[in-house]
DRENSELO-970276 format. One record per residue (C-alpha): residue in one letter; x, y, z negated. Coordinates in steps of 0.1 Angstrom, whole numbers, always signed. Each point is the difference from the previous one (the first is absolute). Layout:
BEGIN
{atom "A" {X Y Z}};
...
This chain:
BEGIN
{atom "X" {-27 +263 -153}};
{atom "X" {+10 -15 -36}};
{atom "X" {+23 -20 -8}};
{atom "X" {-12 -23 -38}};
{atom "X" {+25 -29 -8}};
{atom "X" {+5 -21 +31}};
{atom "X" {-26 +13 +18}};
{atom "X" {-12 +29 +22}};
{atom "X" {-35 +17 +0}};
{atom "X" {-15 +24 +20}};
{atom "X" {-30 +23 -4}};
{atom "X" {-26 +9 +29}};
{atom "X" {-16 +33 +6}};
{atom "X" {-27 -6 -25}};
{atom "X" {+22 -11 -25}};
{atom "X" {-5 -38 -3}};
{atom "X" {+30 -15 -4}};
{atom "X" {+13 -33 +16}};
{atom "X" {+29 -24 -2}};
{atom "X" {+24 +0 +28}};
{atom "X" {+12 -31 +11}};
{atom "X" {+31 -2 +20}};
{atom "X" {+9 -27 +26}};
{atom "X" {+33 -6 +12}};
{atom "X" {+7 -13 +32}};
{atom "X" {+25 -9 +29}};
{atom "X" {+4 +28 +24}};
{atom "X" {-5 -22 +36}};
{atom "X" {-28 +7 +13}};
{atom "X" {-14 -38 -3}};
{atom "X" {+4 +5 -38}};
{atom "X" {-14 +35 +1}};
{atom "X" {-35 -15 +20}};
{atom "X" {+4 -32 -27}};
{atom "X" {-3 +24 -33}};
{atom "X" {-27 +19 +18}};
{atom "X" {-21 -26 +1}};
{atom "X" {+5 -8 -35}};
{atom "X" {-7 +35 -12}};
{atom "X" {-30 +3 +22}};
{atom "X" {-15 -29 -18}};
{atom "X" {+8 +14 -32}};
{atom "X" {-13 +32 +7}};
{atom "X" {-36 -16 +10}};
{atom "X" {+2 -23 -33}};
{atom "X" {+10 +31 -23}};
{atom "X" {-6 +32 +16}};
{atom "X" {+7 +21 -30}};
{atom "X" {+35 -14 +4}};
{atom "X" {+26 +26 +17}};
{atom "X" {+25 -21 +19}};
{atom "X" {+33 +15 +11}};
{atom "X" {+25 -21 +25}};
{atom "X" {+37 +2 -4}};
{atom "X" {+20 -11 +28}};
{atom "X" {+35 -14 -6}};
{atom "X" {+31 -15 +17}};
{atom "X" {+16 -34 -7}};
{atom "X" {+29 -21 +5}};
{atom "X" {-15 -21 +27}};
{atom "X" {-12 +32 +19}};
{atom "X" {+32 +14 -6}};
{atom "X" {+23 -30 +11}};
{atom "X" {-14 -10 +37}};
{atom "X" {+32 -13 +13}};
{atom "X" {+3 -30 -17}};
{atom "X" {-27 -34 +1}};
{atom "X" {-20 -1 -31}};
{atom "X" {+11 -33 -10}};
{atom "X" {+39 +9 +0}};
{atom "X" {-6 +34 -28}};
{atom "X" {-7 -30 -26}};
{atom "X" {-21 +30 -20}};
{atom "X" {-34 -16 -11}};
{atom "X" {-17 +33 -9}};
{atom "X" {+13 +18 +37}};
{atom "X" {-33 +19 +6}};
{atom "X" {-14 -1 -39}};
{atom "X" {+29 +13 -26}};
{atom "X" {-3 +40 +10}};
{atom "X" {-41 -2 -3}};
{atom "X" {+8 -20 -32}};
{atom "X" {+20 +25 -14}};
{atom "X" {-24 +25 +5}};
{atom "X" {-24 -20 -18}};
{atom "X" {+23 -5 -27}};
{atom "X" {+3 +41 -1}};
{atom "X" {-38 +6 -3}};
{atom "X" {+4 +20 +30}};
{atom "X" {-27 -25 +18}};
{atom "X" {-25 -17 -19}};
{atom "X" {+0 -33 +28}};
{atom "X" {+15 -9 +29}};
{atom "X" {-17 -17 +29}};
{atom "X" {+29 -29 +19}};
{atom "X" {-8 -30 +25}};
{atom "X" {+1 -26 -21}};
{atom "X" {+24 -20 +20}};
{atom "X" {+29 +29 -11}};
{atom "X" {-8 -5 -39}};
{atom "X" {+25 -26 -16}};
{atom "X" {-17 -28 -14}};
{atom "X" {+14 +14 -37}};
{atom "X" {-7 +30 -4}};
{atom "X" {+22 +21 -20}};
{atom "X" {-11 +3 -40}};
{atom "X" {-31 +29 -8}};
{atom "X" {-11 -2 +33}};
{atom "X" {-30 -24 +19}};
{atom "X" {-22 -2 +29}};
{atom "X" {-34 +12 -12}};
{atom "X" {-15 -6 +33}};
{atom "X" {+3 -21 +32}};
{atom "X" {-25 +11 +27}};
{atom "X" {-20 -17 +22}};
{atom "X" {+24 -16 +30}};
{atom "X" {+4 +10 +34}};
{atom "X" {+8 -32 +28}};
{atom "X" {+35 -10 -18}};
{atom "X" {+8 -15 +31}};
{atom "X" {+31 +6 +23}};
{atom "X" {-7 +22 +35}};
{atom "X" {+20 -1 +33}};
{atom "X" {+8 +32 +16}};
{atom "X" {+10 -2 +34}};
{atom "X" {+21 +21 +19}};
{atom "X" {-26 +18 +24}};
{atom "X" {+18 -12 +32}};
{atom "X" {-8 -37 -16}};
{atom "X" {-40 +12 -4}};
{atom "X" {-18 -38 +1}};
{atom "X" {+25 -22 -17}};
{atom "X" {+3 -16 -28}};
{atom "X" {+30 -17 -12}};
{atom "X" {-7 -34 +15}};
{atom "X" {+2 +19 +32}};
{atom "X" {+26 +24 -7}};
{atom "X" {+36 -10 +23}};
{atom "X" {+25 -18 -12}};
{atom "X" {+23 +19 -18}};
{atom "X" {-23 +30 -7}};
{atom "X" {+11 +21 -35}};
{atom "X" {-24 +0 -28}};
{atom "X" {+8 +30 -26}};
{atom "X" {-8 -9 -37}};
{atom "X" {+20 +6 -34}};
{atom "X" {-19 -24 -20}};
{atom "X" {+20 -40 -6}};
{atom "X" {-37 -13 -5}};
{atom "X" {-12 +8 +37}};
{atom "X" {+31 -7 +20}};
{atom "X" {+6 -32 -19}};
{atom "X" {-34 -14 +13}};
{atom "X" {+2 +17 +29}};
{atom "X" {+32 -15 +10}};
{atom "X" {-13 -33 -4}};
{atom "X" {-36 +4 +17}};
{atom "X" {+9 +18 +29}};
{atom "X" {+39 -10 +5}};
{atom "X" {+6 +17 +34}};
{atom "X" {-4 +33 -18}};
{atom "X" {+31 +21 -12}};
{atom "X" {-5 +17 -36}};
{atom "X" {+13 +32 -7}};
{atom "X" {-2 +28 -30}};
{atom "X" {-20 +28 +3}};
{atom "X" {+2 +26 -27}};
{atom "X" {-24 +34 -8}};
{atom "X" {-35 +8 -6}};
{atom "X" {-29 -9 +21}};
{atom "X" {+3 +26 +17}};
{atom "X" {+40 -4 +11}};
{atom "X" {-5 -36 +11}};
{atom "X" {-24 +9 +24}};
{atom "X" {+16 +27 +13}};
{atom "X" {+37 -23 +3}};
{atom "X" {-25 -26 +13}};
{atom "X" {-16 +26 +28}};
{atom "X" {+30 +23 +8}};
{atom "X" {+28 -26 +4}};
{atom "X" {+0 -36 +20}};
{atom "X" {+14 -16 -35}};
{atom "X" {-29 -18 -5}};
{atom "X" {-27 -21 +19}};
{atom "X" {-21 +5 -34}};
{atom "X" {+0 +4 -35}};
{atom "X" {-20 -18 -29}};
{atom "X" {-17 +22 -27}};
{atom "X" {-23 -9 -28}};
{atom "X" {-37 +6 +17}};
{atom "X" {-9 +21 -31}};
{atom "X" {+20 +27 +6}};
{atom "X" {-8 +6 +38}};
{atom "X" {-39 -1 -9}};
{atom "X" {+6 +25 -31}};
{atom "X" {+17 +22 +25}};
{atom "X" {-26 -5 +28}};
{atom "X" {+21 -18 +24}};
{atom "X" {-19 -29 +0}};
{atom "X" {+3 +4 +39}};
{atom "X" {+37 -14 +0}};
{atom "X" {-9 -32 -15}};
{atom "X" {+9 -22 +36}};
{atom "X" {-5 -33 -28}};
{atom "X" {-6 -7 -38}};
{atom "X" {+20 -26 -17}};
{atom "X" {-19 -32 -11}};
{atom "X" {+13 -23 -32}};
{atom "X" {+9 -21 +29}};
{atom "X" {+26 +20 +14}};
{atom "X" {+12 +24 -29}};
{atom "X" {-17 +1 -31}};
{atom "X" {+6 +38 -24}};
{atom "X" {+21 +11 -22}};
{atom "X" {-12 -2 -37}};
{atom "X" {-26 +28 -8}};
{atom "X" {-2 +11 +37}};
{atom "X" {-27 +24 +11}};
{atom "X" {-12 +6 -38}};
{atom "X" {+6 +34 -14}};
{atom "X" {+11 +5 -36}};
{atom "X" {-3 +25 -29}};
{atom "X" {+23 +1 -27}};
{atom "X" {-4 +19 -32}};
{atom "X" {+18 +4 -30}};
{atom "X" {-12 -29 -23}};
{atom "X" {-6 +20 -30}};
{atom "X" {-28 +22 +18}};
{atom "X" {-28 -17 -11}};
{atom "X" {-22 +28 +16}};
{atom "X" {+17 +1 +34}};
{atom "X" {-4 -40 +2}};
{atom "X" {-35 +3 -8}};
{atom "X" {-5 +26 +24}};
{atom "X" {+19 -21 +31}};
{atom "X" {-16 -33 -13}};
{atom "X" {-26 +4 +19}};
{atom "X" {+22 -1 +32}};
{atom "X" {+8 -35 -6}};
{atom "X" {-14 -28 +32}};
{atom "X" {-4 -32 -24}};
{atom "X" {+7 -21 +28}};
{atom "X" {+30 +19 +13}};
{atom "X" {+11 +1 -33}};
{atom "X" {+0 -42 -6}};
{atom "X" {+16 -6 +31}};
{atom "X" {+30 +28 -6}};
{atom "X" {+4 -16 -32}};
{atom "X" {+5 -32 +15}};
{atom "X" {+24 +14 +27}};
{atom "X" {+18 +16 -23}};
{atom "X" {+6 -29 -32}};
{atom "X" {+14 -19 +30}};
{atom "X" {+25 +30 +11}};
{atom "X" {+9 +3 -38}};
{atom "X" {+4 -35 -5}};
{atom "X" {+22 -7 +31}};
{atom "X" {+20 +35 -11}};
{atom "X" {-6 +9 +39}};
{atom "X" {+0 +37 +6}};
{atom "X" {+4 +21 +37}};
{atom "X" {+34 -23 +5}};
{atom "X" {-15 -34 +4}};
{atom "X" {-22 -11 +23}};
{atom "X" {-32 -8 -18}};
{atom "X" {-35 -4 +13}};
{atom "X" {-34 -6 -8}};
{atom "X" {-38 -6 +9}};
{atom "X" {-31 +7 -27}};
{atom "X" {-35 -6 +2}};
{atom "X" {-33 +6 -22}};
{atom "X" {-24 -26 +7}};
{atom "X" {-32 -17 -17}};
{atom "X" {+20 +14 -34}};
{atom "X" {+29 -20 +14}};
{atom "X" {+36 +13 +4}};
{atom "X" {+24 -8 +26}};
{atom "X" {+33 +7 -4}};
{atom "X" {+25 -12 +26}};
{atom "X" {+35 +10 -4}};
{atom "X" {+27 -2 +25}};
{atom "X" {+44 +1 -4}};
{atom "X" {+20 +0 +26}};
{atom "X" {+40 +0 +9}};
{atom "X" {+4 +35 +23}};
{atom "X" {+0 -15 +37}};
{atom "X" {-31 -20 -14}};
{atom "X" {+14 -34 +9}};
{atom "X" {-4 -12 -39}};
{atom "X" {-33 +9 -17}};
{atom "X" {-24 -17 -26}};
{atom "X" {-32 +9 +2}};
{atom "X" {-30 -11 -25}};
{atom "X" {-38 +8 -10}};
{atom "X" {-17 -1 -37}};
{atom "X" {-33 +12 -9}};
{atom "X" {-20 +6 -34}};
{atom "X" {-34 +13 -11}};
{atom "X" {-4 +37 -4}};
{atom "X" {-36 -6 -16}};
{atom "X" {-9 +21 -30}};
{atom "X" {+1 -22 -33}};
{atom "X" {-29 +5 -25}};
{atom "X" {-9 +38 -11}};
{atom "X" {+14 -7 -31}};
{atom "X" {+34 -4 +13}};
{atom "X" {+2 +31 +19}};
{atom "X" {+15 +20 -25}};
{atom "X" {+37 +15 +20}};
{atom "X" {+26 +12 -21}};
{atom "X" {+4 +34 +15}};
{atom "X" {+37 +0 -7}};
{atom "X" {+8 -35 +20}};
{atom "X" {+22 +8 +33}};
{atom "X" {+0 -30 +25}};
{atom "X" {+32 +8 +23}};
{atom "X" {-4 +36 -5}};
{atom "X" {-39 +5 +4}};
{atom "X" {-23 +9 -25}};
{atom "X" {-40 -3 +6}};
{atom "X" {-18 -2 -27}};
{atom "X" {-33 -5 +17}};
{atom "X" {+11 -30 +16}};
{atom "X" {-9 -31 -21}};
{atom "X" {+33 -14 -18}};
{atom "X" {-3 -35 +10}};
{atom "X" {-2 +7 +35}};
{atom "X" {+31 +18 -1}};
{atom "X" {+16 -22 -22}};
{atom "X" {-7 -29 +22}};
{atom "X" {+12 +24 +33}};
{atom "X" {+32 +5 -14}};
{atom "X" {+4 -31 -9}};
{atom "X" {-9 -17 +35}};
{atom "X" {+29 +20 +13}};
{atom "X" {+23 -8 -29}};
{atom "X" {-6 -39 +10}};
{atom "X" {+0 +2 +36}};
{atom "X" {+39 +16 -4}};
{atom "X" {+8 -26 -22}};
{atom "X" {-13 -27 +23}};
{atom "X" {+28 +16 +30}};
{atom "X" {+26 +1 -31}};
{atom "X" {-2 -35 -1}};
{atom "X" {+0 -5 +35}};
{atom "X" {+32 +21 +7}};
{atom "X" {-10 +37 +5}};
{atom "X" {+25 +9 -20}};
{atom "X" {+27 -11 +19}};
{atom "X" {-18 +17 +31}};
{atom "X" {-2 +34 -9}};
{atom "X" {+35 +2 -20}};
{atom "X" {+15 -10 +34}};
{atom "X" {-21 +27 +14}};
{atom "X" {+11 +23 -27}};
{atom "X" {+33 -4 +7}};
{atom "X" {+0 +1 +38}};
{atom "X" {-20 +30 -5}};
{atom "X" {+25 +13 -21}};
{atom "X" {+26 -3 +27}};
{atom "X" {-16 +13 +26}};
């Protein structure tokens, strides 16, 4: 092994020496199967690359008592991995999106957001409940979730339902879910349970119509140090154009309505006939006030001529290069205008009421 400036190499048996690339990652194991499949795909794309994984604790794996919402720390799950990024102890870092603050903190940027899983919400029942769905759930029943955005719609859509936190990894809510009589079910994002092959708890996915996701949901993210011009090269290739438009979207409209994990905020993208659909979604926390619109705006490619992307441009945090600037530039801006059109219509006053009654919780 050897150690030149920032960066490690290390030498095989016949001498030929390779760069070794070090990813840092959250110790669950969800996170753990998450960077896997990111360094597996690297590994086919460059298989002269060594990869090495670092696992790592954070604050939000390291604070499980409390709800999300109330810790009022935007970068909960990100800040350690960030620091070691900052360090050169890992060369990138592989997140959900939906953890990543839409600013992301100077020298850093996502160099690649991968192709997403379903980024809808899933109902996991209590097995004595096996058939239900929360229509048929009785009256009463308690539904553990930490996140504002689900229980606020929640509330609303299904109002003989009782909302409670639930804190922990995957892992720990199912096991409060199974081992105690807490909860008739819990809701998780769908993505998760298939990454970790539990697709066969799903009892019901989530439409638009009853819950729509949480900015970024299902999408996984890697972030790099922006100065790396090799590294960001390297993971460019990661980049799902369509996932990255519509995350670009989702999250100018977070930035612009300065929502984060303490206000419920939701929304709904599609890709079709080089259209984009954004709808976007605010809501007060028991989900009796909410404003709730739909934009759209071409995606298609402008003239060859035009296609030249500044490589150093970040849109909300992301950098992909490959992507044609226009279409990006007209993403972020879809999102930018659909927050502005629920400014003016009083989101504002809807989520600092949540804020606050969040606050005092």
């Amino acid at each position: 092994m050897m150690e030149e400036g920032p960066y490690k190499y290390i030498r095989d048996g016949n001498g030929k020496v390779s760069r070794v690339i070090r990813i840092g990652t959250r110790k669950s194991q969800l996170a753990r199967i998450q960077t896997d499949s990111v360094a597996d795909k690297l590994k086919e794309l460059y298989p002269d690359v060594h990869l090495e994984i670092v696992a790592m604790s954070t604050t939000g794996d390291k604070i499980l008592d409390t709800a999300l919402s109330k810790i009022g720390e935007k970068s909960l799950f990100t800040k350690e991995l960030e620091n070691a990024l900052e360090k050169n102890e890992v060369d990138l870092v592989v997140h959900s999106l939906k953890d990543l603050p839409t600013t992301l903190p100077p020298g850093f940027t996502i160099g690649a957001v991968l192709k997403r899983e379903n980024p809808h919400d899933a109902v996991v029942l209590h097995p004595k409940h096996a058939g239900k769905t929360l229509d048929t759930l009785p009256e009463n029943s308690v539904i553990g979730t930490s996140s504002l955005r689900r229980a606020a719609q929640l509330k609303k859509r299904f109002p003989h339902l009782d909302f409670k936190d639930i804190r922990g990894n995957l892992n720990t809510r199912l096991k409060k879910l199974d081992d105690k009589n807490d909860f008739s079910a819990i809701i998780l994002a769908a993505a998760g349970l298939r990454r970790m092959g539990w697709e066969d708890r799903i009892s019901q996915i989530l439409g638009p119509e009853d819950c729509m996701y949480a900015v970024g949901q299902g999408a996984l993210a890697v972030e790099v140090r922006a100065r790396d011009a090799d590294i960001l090269e390297m993971v460019s290739v990661l980049h799902d154009p369509d996932t990255v438009l519509r995350c670009i979207a989702e999250r100018a409209f977070l930035k612009r309505l300065e929502g984060g994990c303490s206000v419920p905020v939701a929304v709904h993208t599609q890709v079709k006939d080089c259209q984009l659909y954004l709808t976007g979604a605010v809501y007060s926390l028991d989900g009796s006030e909410s404003l709730k619109e739909t934009m759209q705006t071409s995606i298609a490619a402008e003239s060859e001529a035009v296609q030249k992307v500044d490589e150093q441009v970040q849109r909300v945090g992301v950098t992909a290069a490959k992507i044609p600037g226009d279409a990006q530039d007209r993403a972020e801006k879809l999102g930018a205008d659909l927050a502005d059109l629920l400014l003016g219509k009083g989101a504002k006053e809807i989520l600092t009421v949540a804020r606050q009654l969040n606050d005092a919780r």
